[in-house]
C-alpha positions in Angstrom: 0.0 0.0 0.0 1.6 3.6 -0.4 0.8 6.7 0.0 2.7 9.1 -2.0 0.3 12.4 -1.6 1.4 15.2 -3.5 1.0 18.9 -2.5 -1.1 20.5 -4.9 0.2 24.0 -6.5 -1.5 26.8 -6.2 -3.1 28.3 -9.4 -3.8 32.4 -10.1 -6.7 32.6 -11.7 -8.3 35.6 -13.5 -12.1 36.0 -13.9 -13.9 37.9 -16.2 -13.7 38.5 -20.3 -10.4 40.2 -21.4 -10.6 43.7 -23.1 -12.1 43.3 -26.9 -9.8 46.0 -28.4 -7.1 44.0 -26.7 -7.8 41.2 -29.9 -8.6 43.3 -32.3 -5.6 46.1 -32.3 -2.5 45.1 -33.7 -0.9 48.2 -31.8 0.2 48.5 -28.3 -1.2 51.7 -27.7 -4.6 51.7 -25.4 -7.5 51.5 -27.9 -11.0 53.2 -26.8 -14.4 53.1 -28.6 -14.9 55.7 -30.9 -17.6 58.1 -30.2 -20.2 58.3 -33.2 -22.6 61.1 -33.6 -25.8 60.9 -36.0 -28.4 62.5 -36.6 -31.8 61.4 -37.0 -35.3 62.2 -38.9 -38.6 62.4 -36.8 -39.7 59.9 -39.4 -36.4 57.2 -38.6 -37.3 57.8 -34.9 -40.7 56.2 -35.4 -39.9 53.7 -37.9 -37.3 53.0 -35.5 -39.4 53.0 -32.6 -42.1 50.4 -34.2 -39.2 48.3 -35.1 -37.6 48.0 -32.3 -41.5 47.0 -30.7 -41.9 44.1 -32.8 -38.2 42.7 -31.8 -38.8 43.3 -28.4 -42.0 40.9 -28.6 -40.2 38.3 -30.9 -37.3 38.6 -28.2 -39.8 38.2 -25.3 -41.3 35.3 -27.1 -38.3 33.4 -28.1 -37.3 33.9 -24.4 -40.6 32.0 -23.1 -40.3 29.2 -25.4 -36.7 28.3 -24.4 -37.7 28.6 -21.0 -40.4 26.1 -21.5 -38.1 23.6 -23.3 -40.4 24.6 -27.0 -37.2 25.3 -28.6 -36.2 21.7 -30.9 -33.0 20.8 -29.5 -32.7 23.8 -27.1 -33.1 23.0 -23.5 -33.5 25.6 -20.5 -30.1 25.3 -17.9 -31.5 24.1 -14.4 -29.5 23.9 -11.4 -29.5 21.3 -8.9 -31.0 22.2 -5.1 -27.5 22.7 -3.5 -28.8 20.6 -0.8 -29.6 17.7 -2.8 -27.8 14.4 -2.0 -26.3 12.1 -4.5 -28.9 9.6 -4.1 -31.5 12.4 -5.0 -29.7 13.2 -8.0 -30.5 12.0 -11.5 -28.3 11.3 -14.4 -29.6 11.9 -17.7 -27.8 10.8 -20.4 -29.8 13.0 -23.5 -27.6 15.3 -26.0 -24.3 15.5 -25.8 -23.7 15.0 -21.8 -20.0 12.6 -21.0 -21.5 10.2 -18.8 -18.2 9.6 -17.4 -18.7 13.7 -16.5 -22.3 13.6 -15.4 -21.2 9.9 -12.7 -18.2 12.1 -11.4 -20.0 14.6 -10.3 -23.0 12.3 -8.7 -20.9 10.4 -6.8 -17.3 11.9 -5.9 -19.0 14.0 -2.8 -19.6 10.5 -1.1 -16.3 8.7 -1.9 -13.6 9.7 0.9 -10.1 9.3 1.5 -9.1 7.2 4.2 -5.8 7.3 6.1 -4.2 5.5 8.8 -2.2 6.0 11.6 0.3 4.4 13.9 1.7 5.0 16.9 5.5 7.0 16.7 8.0 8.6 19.2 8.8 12.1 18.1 12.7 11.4 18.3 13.1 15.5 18.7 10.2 16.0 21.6 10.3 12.3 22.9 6.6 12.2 22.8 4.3 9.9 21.8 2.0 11.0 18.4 -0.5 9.6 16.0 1.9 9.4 12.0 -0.3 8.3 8.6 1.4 5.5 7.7 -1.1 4.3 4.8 -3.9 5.3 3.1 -7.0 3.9 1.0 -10.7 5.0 0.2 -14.1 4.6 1.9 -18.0 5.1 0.7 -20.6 6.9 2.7 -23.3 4.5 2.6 -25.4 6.4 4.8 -26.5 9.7 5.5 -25.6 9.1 9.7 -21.9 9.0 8.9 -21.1 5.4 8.4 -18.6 4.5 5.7 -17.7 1.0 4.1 -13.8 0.3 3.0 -11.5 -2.9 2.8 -10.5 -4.1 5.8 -6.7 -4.3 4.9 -7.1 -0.8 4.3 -7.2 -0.4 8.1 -6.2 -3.3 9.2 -3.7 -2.6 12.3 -4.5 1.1 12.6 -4.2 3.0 15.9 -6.0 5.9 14.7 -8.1 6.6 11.1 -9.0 9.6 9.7 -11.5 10.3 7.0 -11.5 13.1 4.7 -14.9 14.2 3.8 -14.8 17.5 1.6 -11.9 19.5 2.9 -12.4 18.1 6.5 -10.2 15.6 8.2 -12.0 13.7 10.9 -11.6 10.9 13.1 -13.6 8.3 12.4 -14.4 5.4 14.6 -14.5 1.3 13.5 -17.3 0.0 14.4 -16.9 -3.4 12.8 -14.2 -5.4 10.8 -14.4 -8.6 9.3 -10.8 -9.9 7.7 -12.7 -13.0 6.1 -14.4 -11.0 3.6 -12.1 -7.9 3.6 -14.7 -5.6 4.5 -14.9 -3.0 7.4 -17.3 -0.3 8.8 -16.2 3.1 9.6 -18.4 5.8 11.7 -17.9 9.9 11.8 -20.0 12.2 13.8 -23.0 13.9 11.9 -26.4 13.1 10.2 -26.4 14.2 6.6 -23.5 13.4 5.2 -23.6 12.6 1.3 -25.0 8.9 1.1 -24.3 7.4 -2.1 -27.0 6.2 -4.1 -27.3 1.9 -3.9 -27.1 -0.2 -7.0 -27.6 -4.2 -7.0 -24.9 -6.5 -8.3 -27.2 -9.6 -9.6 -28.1 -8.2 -13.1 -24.8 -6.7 -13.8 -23.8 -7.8 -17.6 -20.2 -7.8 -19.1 -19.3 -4.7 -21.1 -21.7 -2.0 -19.0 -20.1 0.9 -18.3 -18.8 1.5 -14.8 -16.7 4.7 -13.2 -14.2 4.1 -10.3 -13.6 6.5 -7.3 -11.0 6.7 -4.7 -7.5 7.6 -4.1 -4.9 6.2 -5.9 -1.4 6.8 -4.7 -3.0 9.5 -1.8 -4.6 11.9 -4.9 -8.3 12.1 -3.5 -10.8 12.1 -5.6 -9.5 10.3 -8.4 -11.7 9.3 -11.4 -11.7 6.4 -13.8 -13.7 5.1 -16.9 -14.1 1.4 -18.2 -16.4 -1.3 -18.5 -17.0 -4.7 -16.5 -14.8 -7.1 -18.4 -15.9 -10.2 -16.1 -18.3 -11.3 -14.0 -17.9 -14.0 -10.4 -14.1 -14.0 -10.8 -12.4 -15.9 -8.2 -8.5 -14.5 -8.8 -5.7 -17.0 -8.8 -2.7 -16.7 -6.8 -4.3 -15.9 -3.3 -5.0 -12.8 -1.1 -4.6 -10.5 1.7 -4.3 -12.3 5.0 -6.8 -14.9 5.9 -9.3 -13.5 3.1 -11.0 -15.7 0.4 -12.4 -13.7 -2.7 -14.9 -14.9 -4.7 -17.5 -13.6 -7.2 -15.8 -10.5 -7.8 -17.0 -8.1 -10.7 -13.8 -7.8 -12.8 -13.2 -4.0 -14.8 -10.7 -2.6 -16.3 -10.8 0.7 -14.8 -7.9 1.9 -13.4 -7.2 0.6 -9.9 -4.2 1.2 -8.0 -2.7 1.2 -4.6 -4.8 3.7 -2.4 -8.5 2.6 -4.6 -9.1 -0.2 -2.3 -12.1 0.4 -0.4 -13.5 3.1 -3.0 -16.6 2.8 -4.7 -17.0 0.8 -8.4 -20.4 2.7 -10.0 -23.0 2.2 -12.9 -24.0 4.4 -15.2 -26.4 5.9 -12.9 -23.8 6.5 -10.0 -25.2 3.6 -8.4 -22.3 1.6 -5.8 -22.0 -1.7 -7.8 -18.8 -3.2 -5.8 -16.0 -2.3 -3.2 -12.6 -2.1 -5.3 -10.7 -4.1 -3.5 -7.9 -6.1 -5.8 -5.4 -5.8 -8.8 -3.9 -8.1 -11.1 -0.3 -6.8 -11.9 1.5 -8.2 -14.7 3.8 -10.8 -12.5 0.6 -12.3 -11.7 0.6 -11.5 -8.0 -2.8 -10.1 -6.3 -2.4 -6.6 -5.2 1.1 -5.6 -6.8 1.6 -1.9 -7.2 0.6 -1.2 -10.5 -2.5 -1.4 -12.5 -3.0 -3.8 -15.6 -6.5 -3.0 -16.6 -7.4 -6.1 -14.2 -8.8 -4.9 -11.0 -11.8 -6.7 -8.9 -14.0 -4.9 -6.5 -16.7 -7.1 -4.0 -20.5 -7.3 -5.5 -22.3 -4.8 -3.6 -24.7 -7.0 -2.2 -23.1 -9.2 -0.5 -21.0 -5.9 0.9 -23.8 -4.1 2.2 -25.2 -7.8 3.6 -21.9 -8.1 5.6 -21.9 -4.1 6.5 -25.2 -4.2 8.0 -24.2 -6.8 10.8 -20.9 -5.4 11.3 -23.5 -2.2 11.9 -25.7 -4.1 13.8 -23.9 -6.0 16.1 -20.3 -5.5 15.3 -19.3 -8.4 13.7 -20.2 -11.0 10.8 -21.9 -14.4 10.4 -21.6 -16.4 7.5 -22.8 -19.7 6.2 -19.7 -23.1 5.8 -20.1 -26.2 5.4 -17.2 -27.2 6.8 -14.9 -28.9 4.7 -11.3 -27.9 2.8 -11.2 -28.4 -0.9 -8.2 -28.8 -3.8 -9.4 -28.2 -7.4 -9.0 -31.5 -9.7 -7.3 -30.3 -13.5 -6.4 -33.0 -15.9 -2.5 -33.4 -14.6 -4.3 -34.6 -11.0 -6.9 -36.6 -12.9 -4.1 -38.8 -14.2 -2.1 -38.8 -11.9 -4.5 -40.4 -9.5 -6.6 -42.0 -12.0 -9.6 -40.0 -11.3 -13.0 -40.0 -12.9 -13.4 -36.5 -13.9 -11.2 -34.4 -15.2 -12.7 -30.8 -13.2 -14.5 -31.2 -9.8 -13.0 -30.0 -6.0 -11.9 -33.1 -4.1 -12.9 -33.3 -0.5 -9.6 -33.1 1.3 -10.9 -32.8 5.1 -14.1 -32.6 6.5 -14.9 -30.7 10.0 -15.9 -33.5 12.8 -19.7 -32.5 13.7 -19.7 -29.9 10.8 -22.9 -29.8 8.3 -20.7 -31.4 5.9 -20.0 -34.2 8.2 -23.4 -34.6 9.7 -24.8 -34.8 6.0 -22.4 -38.0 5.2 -19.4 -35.9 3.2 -16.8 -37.9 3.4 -12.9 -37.1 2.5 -12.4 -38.0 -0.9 -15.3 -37.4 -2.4 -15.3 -35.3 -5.7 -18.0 -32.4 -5.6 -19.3 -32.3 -8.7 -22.4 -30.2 -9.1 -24.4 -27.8 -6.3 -28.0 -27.5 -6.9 -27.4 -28.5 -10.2 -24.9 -26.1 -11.4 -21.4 -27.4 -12.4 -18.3 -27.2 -10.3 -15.0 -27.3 -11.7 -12.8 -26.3 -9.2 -12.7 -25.5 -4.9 -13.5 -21.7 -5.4 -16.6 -22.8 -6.9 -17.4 -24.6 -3.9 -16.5 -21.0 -1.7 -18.5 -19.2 -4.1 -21.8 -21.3 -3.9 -21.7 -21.3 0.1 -20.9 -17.2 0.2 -23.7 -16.8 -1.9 -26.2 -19.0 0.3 -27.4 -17.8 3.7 -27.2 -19.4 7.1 -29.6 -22.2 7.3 -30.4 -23.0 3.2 -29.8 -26.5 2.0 -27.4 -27.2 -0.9 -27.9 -30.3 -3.0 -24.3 -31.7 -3.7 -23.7 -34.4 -6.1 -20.7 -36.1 -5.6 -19.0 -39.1 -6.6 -17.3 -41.2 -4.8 -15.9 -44.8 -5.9 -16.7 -43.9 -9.1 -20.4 -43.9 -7.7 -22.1 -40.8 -8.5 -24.8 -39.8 -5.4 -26.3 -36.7 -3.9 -26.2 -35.5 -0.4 -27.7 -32.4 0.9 -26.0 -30.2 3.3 -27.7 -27.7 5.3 -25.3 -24.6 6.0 -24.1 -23.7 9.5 -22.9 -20.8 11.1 -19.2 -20.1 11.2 -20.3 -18.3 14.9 -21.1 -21.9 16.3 -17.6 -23.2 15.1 
């Protein structure tokens, strides 16, 4: 993780049109408006006078029928209620409008920066004081101050501190759970700007999605692509003791310091927590983007942040059994009848699994019918089941196909 913030330069800027003569005289002498002096008829003045009547009313006209939307093509300008929050806002994507534009400006108010702190001794005062050491993003999901981020982003902090608008705060944990790699954060106040919900079950590969967060410590930061995959399970492990599974895949930019941002539709609706990239070495979360990064489903993030609201902490559903994914080198090397499937390595004494006659060497085949060619397929079908459903597993064993079903247990009981 770094955390290389920049200072940001300070700009002059000058407001207001420069002087007209200023473009159209070639000399460098001061130019001034001539002063012309005509004369007119009594006759001009009226004809002048009805004249300038009737393009007044045309004037006044035109005027009402822009400001009515009559115009073909022409639409009136309409600001938004400053007080509006982005889940009250709405994007419309007619004309000419960069989505891209119109999602930034939904949605950056409720993405924050996150840093964290650690303990130091001042070696010059010899005292004891709070030093960033790391940093990462968070989203407001609701109006009362509480924020959802990665766990790792936190993970070991003494102190955190959010930045919301120009504000640093302290924020308070209210809940982590290393598992999934998700954690709650809370600051004081009760309308801060919530972003606006999406769902992650009808997502399709190739919609457009915007990322938000704070790469490298630059707050704020925006990026445009698409969702290139959907229920990716990356190879090569992950942080600590968390498992990732069903993870959107995009190839928006995500770098260090974008974990725990939001991943948006075209809408502005939160999608998925970016939590992981894919560098080119192949290792999860090197520090460089490849147009591969991974960011949690948002709802099975917001399922996990409400009990880590709620109570503090997270349930989930296992079965209680350790896997290893069968590919066609261990089919023949142990003679196996499949070639794809998860063999049952170890199964929990008194665990679902065991109490529904799983036994250790059986090859899990299929889950409520749908195929399973590895043991992240396994993970992915029990994080996506609640405490208490019943999963039908087929599974062979001697060469015997047969089905067992397995009702899910908490890991809370364990």
């Amino acid at each position: 993780m770094h955390d290389d913030r920049t200072e940001k330069p300070d700009y002059v800027t000058v407001e207001g049109p420069l002087p007209i003569c200023d473009y159209l005289s070639d000399s460098e002498e001061p130019c001034e408006e001539p002063a012309l002096v005509k004369r007119w008829s009594s006759v001009a003045v009226v004809m002048a006078g009805s004249l300038g009547a009737v393009v007044g009313g045309i004037l006044v006209a035109a005027a009402i029928m822009w400001a009515i939307g009559a115009v073909p093509g022409v639409r009136p300008i309409v600001q938004e209620p400053a007080q509006m929050l982005p889940s009250e806002v709405t994007i419309s994507l007619d004309g000419d409008v960069n989505p891209a534009v119109a999602v930034a400006s939904k949605v950056t108010p409720s993405v924050v920066n996150v840093a964290m702190q650690q303990r130091v001794i001042n070696r010059f005062t010899g005292a004891v004081e709070l030093q960033e050491v790391g940093n990462g993003s968070g989203v407001i999901i609701r109006e009362d101050g509480y924020i959802l981020t990665n766990y790792h982003v936190i993970a070991d902090a003494q102190g955190v501190v959010v930045t919301v608008g120009l504000q640093d705060v302290e924020a308070e944990v209210v809940g982590v759970d290393p598992s999934t790699d998700l954690a709650v954060l809370k600051i004081p106040g009760d309308d801060h700007p919530a972003i606006a919900l999406g769902s992650s079950v009808e997502l399709e590969v190739g919609e457009f999605v915007v990322a938000v967060g704070s790469p490298f410590g630059l707050e704020k930061t925006v990026t445009a692509g698409i969702i290139s995959a959907l229920q990716r399970t990356p190879e090569g492990g992950g942080l600590g003791i968390a498992r990732y599974t069903n993870l959107i895949q995009t190839d928006a930019a995500i770098n260090p310091g974008n974990s725990g941002g939001a991943l948006v539709d075209a809408e502005g609706r939160l999608i998925g927590i970016n939590t992981l990239i894919q560098s080119p070495s192949g290792a999860v979360g090197a520090p460089q983007s490849a147009g591969i990064g991974f960011a949690i489903p948002v709802d099975f993030a917001r399922a996990v942040a409400d009990q880590l609201i709620e109570t503090g902490t997270a349930v989930h559903p296992y079965m209680g059994i350790q896997t290893v994914t069968i590919d066609a080198n261990l089919s023949v090397q142990f003679d196996l009848p499949v070639r794809a499937g998860a063999l049952v390595q170890f199964v929990e004494p008194g665990s679902p699994a065991d109490r529904a006659g799983l036994r250790r060497g059986d090859i899990i085949v299929r889950i409520d019918g749908r195929e399973i060619a590895r043991g992240e397929d396994v993970v992915a079908e029990i994080r996506s089941s609640n405490v208490g459903d019943t999963l039908e597993l087929t599974v062979i064993r001697a060469d015997v196909e047969r089905d067992l079903a397995v009702t899910l247990g908490s890991d809370a009981d364990r």
